[in-house]
N, C-alpha and C positions, 0 to 999 in steps of 0.2 A: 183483194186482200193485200196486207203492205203486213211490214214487225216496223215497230216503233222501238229505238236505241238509244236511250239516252235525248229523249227530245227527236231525234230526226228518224222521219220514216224512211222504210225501205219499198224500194214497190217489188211487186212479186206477178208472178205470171201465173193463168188459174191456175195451177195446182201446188202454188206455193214456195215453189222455186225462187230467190232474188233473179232479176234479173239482168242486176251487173253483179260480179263474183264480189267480195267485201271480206278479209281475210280481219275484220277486225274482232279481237276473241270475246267482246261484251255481246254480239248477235249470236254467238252461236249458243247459249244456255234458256236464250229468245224463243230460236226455232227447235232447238232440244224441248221444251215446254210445251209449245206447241203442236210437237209429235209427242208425247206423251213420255218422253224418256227423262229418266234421270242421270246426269251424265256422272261419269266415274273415271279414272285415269286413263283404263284402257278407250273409253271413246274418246276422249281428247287423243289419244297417238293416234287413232283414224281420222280424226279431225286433222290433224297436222299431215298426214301421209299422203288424202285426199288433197288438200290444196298445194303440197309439195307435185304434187302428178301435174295437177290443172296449172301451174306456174310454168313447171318443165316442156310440158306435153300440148298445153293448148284445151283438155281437156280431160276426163275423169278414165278411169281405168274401166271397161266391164267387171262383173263378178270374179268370170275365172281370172282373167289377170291380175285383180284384185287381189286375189288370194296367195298365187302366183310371187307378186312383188312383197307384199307381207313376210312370206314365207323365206323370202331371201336375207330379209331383214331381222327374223327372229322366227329359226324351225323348232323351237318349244312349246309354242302354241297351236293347236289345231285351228287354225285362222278360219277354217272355212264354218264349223261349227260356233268358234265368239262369234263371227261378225251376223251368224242370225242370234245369238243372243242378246248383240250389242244394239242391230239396228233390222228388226224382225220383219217390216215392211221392204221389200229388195234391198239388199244390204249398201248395195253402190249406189244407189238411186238416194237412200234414206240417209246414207252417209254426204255427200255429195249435198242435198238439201240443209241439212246441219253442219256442216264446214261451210257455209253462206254462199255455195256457189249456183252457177246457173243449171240449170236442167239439164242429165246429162244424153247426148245424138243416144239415137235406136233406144237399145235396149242398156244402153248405159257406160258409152264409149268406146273406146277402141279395144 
């Protein structure tokens, strides 16, 4: 399986993961498509959050830390509730897939 961008493919690893991170934002509505979502303002701020972590961090947040960092960021949202609305397949794992990055260790980083 690869996503094709504008002409250039991406390769991906079997479960669809890239498997070099690509913070370019024309792949990410690619693989949103692909997962069957339709993206909307709040997935793009997970999009951007996610790859703010994997830049700083080296790699992707778990669920709870996920929630966690979100929540620092803006406690008006019940973070933990959008982000199964947002990305209802493991929220970090399906977020993380759609911000273009690589597959996140265990059960979805640190």
């Amino acid at each position: 399986m690869s996503y094709v961008v504008n002409g250039t493919e991406f390769e991906t690893d079997e479960d669809g993961f890239l498997v070099e991170a690509n913070f370019n934002d024309d792949i990410v509505p690619v693989i949103a498509e692909s997962e069957g979502l339709k993206l909307n303002d709040d997935h793009w701020t997970v999009v951007r959050f996610m790859r703010e972590r994997y830049q700083e961090d080296g790699q992707t947040p778990n669920f709870r830390n996920m929630v966690a960092l979100l929540e620092e960021q803006d406690d008006s949202i019940d973070w933990k509730k959008k982000l199964y609305e947002l990305f209802p397949q493991q929220p970090n794992r399906q977020a993380a897939k759609v911000a273009g990055l690589p597959k996140p260790f265990g059960k979805g980083g640190y």
